[in-house]
C-alpha positions as CSV (number, residue, x, y, z in Angstrom):
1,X,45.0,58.9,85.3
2,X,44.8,61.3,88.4
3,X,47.0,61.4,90.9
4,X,46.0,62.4,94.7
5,X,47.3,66.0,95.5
6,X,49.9,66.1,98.2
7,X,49.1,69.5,99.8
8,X,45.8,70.1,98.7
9,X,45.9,72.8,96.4
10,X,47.0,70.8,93.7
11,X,45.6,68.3,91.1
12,X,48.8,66.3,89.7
13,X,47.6,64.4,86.1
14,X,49.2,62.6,84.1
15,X,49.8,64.2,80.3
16,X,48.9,61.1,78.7
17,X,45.1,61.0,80.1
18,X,44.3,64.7,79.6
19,X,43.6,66.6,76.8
20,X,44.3,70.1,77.4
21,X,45.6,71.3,81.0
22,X,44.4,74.7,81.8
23,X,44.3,76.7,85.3
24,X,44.7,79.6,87.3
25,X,46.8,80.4,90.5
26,X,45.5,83.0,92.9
27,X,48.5,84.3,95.1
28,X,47.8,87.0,97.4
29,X,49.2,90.8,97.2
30,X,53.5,90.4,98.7
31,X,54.8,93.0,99.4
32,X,58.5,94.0,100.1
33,X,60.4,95.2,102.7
34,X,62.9,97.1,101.8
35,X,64.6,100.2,102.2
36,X,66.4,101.8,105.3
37,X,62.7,103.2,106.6
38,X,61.2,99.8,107.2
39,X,59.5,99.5,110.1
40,X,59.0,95.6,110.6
41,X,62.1,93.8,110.7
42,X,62.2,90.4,108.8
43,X,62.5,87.0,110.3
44,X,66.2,86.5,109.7
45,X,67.4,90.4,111.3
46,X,65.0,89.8,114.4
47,X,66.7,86.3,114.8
48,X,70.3,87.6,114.7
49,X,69.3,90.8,117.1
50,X,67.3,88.1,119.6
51,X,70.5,86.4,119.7
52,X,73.3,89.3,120.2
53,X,74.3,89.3,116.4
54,X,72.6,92.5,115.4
55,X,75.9,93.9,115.0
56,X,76.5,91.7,111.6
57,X,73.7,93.5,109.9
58,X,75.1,96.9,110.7
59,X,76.5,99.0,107.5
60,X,79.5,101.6,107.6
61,X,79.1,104.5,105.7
62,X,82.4,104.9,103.6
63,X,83.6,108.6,103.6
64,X,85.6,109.4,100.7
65,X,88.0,111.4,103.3
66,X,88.8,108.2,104.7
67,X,89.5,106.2,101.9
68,X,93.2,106.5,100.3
69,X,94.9,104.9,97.4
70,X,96.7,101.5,98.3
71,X,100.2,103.2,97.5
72,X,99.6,105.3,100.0
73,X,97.6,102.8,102.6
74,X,100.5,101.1,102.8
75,X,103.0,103.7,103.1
76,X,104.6,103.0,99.9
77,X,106.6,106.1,98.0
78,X,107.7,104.8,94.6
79,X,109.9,108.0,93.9
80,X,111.5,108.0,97.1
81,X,112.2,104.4,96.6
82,X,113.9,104.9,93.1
83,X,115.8,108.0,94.7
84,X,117.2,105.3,97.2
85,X,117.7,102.9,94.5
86,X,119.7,105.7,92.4
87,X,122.1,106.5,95.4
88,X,123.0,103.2,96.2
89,X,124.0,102.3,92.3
90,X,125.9,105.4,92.2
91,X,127.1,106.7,95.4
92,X,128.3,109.9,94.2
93,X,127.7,112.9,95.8
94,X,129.2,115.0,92.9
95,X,126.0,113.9,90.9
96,X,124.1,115.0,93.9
97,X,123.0,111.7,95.4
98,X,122.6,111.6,98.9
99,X,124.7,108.4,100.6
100,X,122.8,108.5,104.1
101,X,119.4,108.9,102.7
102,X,119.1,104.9,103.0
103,X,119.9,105.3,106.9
104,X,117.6,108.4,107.3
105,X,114.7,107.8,106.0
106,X,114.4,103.9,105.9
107,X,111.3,102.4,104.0
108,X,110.3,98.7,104.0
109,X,108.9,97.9,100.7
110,X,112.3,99.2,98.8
111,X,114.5,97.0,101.0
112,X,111.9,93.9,100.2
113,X,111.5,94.1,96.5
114,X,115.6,94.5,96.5
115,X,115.8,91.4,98.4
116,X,112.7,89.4,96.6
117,X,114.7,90.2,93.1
118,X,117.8,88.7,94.3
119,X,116.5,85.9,95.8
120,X,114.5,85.2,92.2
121,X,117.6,86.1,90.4
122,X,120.2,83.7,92.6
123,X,117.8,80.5,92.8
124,X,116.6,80.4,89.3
125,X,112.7,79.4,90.4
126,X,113.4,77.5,93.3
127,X,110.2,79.6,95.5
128,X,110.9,77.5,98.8
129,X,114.5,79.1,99.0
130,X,112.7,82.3,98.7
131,X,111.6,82.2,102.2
132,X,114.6,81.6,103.4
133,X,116.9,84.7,101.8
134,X,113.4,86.6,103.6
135,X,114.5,84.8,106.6
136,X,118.0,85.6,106.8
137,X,117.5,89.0,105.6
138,X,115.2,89.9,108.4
139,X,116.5,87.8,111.4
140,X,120.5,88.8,110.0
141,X,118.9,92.6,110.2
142,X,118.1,91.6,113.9
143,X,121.4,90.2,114.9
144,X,123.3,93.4,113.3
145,X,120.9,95.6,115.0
146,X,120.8,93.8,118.3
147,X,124.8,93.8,118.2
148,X,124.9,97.8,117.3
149,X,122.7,98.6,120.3
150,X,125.2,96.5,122.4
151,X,128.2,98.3,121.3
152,X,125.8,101.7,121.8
153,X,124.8,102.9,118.1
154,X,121.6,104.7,118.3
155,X,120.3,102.6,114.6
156,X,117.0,101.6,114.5
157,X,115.5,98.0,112.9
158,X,113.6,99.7,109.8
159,X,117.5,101.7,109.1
160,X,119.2,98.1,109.4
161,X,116.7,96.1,107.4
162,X,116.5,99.1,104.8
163,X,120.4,99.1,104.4
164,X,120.8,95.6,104.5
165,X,118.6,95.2,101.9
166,X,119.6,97.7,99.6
167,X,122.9,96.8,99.9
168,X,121.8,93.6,97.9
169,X,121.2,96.2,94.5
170,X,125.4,95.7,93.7
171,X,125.2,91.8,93.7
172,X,121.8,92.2,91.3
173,X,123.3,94.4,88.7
174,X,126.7,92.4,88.4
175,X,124.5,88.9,88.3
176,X,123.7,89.2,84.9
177,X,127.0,90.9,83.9
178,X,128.6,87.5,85.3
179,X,126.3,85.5,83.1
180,X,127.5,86.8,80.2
181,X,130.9,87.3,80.7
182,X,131.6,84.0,83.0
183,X,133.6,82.5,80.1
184,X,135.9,85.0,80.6
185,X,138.1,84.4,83.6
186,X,140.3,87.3,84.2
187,X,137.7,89.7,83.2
188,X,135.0,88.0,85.7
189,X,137.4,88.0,88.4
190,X,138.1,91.2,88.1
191,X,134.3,92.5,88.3
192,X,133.4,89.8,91.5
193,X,136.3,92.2,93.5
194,X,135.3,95.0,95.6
195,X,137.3,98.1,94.8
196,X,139.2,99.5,97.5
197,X,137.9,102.1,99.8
């Protein structure tokens, strides 16, 4: 049983009528364009530059002067934030810790992980309370620092959210202290108050 060809070029039969199918196809010679020296641009890169999007098809080289690790992308120091870290856990200056290192040189990323561990560690999983201890860190930050340039400090945001937020590292460590030793009235209440100044 023969079928009549659709386009022409080909003979559609059925496998049941004919014996052996044999046949040949004739293409003619493609060639490719590519590479950076073509000379005739193809259909799609003449349609985008007809229409004011040759600008899509254009390729930055990458100089590997210009490319930097993400640490330091995003301005992130990892020892200067563990120095930090140190000095506001133990405030000494007789182990030589710096106390005003936190005001002078204030970092963003120390502050935040400080206050994304206490927010995991105070909700117990709760994730939509995360975004409010983020909240009230950084609009609290705002109100202190809106109310020292009132009274006529000379602070900066990144030194009130930086201090703010590693002022938190205290209420992280005794956390888990209070965990284990909650059973234990006297001895809990004795850790949840401040020591005198």
């Amino acid at each position: 049983m023969q079928f009549s060809p659709t386009n022409g070029d080909f003979t559609f039969v059925s496998s049941t009528d004919a014996e052996e199918l044999s046949g040949t196809i004739d293409a003619p010679d493609i060639t490719l364009n590519m590479g950076p020296d073509s000379t005739r641009d193809t259909y799609p890169t003449t349609f985008l530059k007809q229409r004011g999007y040759g600008w899509l098809l254009e390729v930055e080289e990458e100089d590997s002067e210009d490319t930097k690790p993400l640490l330091e992308e995003l301005d992130i120091d990892l020892k200067d934030i563990y120095y930090k870290i140190r000095c506001v856990l133990m405030p000494m200056p007789s182990l030589g810790f710096n106390r005003q290192v936190v005001r002078d040189n204030p970092d963003f990323w120390g502050p935040l992980a400080v206050v994304l561990l206490f927010s995991m560690i105070s909700i117990y999983g709760q994730f939509r309370v995360v975004s409010w201890i983020i909240t009230i860190w950084i609009f609290g930050s705002l109100t202190i620092f809106l109310l020292a340039r009132v009274l006529g400090g000379e602070v900066s945001y990144g030194q009130v959210l930086g201090v703010i937020g590693y002022s938190l590292l205290p209420l992280i460590v005794i956390a888990p202290l209070l965990l284990v030793i909650g059973g234990f009235e006297v001895v809990s209440t004795l850790i949840k108050v401040p020591p005198p100044l």
